[in-house]
C-alpha positions in Angstrom: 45.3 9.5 -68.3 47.5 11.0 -71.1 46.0 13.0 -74.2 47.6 11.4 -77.0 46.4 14.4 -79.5 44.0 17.1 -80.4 41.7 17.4 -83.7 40.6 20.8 -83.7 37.2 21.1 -86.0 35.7 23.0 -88.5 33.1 24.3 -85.6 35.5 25.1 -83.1 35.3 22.1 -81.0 38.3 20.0 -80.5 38.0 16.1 -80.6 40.1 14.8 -77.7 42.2 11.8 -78.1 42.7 9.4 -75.1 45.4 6.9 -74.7 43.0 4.5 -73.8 41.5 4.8 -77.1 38.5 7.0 -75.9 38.3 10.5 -77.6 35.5 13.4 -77.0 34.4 16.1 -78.6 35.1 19.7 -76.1 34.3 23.0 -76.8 36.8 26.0 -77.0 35.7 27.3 -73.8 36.6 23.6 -71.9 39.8 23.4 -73.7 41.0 26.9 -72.2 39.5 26.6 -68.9 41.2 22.8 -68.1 44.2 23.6 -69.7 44.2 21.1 -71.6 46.5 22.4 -74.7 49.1 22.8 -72.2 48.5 19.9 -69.3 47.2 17.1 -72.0 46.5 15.0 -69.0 42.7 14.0 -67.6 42.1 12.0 -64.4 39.2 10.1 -64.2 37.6 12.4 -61.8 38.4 15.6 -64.0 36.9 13.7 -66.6 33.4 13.7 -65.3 33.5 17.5 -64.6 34.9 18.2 -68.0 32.3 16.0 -69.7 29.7 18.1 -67.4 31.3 21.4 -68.1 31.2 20.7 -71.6 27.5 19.5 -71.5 26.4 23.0 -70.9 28.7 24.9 -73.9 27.1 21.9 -75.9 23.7 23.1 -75.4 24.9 27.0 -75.8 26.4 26.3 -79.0 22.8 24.5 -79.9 20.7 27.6 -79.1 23.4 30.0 -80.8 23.0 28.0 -84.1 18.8 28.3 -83.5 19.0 31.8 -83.0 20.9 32.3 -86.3 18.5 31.0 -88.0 15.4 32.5 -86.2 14.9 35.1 -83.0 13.6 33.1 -80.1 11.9 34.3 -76.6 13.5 33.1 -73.5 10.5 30.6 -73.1 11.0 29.4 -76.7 14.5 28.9 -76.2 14.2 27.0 -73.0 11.5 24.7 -74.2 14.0 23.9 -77.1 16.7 23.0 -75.6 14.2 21.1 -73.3 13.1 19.0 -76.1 16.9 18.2 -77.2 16.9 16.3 -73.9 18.9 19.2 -71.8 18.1 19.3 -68.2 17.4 23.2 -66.4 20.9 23.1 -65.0 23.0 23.1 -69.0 19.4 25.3 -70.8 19.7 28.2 -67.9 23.2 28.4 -68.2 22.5 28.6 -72.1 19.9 31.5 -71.7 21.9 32.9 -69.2 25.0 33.3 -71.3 22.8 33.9 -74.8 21.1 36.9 -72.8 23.9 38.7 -71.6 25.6 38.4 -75.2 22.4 40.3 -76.4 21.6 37.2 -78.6 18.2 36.8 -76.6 15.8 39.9 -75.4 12.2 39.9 -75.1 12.0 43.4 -75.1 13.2 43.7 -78.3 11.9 40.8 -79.7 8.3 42.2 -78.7 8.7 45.2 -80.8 10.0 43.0 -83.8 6.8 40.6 -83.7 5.0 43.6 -83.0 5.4 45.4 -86.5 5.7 42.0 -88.3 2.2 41.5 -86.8 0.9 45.0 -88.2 2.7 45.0 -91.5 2.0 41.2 -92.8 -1.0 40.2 -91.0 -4.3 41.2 -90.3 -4.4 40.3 -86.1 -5.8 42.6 -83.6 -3.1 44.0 -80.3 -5.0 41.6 -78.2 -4.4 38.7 -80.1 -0.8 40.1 -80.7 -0.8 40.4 -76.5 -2.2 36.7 -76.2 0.4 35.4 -78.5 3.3 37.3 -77.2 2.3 36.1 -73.7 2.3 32.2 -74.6 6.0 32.6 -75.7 6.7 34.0 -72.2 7.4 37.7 -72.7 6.6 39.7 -70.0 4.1 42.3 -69.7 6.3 44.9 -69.2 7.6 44.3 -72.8 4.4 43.4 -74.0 2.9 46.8 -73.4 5.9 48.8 -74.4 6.1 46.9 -77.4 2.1 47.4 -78.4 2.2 51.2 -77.7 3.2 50.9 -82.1 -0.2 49.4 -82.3 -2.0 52.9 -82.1 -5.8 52.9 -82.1 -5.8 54.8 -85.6 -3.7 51.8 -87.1 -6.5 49.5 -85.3 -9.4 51.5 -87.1 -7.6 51.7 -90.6 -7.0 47.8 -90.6 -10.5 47.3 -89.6 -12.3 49.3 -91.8 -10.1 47.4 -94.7 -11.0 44.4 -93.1 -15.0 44.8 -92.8 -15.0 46.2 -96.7 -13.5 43.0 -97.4 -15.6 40.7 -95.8 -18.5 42.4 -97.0 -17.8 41.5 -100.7 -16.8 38.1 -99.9 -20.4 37.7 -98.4 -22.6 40.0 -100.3 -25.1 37.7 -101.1 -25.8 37.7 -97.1 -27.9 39.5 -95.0 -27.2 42.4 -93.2 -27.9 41.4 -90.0 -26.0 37.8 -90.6 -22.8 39.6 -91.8 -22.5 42.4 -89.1 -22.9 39.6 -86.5 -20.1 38.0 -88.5 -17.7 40.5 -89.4 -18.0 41.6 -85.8 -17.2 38.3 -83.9 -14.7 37.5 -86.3 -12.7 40.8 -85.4 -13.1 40.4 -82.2 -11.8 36.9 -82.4 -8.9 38.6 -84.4 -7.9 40.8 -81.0 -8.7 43.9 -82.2 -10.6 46.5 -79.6 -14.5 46.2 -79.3 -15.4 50.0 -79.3 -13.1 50.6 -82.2 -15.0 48.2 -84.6 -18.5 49.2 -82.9 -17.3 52.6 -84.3 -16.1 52.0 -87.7 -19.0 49.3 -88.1 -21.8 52.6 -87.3 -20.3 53.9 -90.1 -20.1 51.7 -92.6 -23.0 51.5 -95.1 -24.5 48.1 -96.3 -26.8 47.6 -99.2 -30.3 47.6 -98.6 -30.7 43.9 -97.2 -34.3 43.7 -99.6 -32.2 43.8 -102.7 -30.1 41.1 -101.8 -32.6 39.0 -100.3 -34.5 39.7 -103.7 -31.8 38.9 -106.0 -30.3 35.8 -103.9 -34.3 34.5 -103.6 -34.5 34.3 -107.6 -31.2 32.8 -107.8 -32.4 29.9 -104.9 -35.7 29.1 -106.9 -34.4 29.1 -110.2 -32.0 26.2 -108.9 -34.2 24.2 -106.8 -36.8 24.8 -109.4 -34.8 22.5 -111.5 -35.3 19.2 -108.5 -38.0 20.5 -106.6 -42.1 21.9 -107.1 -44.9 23.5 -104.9 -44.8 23.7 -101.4 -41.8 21.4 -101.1 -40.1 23.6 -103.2 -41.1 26.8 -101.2 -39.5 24.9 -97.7 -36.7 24.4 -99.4 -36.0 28.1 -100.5 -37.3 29.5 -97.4 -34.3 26.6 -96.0 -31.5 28.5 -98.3 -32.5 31.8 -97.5 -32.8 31.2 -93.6 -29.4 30.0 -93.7 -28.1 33.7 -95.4 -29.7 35.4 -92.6 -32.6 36.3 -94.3 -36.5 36.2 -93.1 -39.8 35.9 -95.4 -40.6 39.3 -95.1 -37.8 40.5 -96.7 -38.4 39.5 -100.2 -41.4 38.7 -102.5 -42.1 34.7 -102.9 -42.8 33.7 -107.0 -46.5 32.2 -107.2 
């Protein structure tokens, strides 16, 4: 089957003109490595290898063009070209190719995520691990990657962190917001003994002068829809809910 003419693109694939009025598009690296410029014939049978060949440069060029835009994991990579509708066979020989050209490594993409993490958010190095892990990077380059997550960074971010939640939830007990800023840490990823230690050093407000001033705020609201004893249920209610017990502040008469 003769090649009546090449169309060489903008992207630098060639569009393949049959004489049998069938053309294709072919990468760069399928035009050199059939000959084609110089042969301009296909048999059938050539056909189907070229078409597979070209199958796998296809989905190369697809994961180059991602990772221009964005750095990728091996995983992430895979399960992209996955969802495109490649089978292992083209999206190995993608990752295969893309890692030798340096355009994919977990290693070094661990470290970048790594400061990212520390500089623009406020996650913990076990969240950072967790994460990490789900886009397939190994623990190897995991850990090397973390050793920039020292333990004095850990403590400097949580101290600014439990000095923040304690003035978005002043009005709360002391015993409510410890429990709180200490489970939501921990959720963050960040190292149980370190915020033990920074929170035995931080100093709350004496939890009767919230309970106090938050009280008197309560009853002068409800006192506007409620009176007596169902009025005193419903406080107690309020202040319950803010962590606080009936011994802690002094009921109005």
């Amino acid at each position: 089957m003769q090649i009546r003419r090449f169309q060489k693109k903008k992207n630098g694939m060639y569009t393949v003109f049959l004489e049998d009025g069938n053309h294709y598009d072919f990468s760069e690296e399928v035009i050199l490595k059939y000959e084609l410029l110089i042969k301009k014939e296909i048999t059938p049978a050539k056909l189907e290898i070229i078409l597979q060949e070209n199958r796998k440069w296809e989905g190369y060029y697809i994961a180059l063009r991602l990772l221009a835009k964005v750095a990728k994991t091996k995983k992430e990579v895979e399960t992209f070209l996955q969802t495109k509708g490649y089978d292992p066979t083209i999206f190995q020989f993608a990752v295969t190719k893309l890692m030798e050209q340096g355009y994919i490594n977990d290693n070094v993409y661990a470290k970048s995520y790594v400061h990212q993490q520390i500089v623009s958010t406020n996650h913990g190095p076990y969240r950072i691990e967790r994460d990490l892990k789900q886009k397939g990077v190994k623990e190897a380059d995991i850990a090397d990657a973390l050793v920039e997550y020292t333990p004095l960074i850990q403590k400097q971010k949580v101290k600014k962190l439990i000095l923040k939640k304690i003035q978005a939830n002043h009005h709360k007990s002391n015993r409510y917001l410890q429990g709180k800023i200490t489970n939501d840490l921990l959720a963050e990823g960040f190292d149980r003994a370190i915020v033990a230690d920074v929170m035995a050093q931080t100093v709350f407000t004496d939890d009767h002068d919230i309970a106090q001033r938050e009280y008197e705020k309560i009853y002068q609201k409800l006192s506007r829809k409620y009176e007596g004893s169902e009025l005193n249920y419903k406080v107690r209610q309020k202040m319950y809910a803010l962590g606080f017990s009936s011994g802690e502040y002094q009921e109005n008469k």
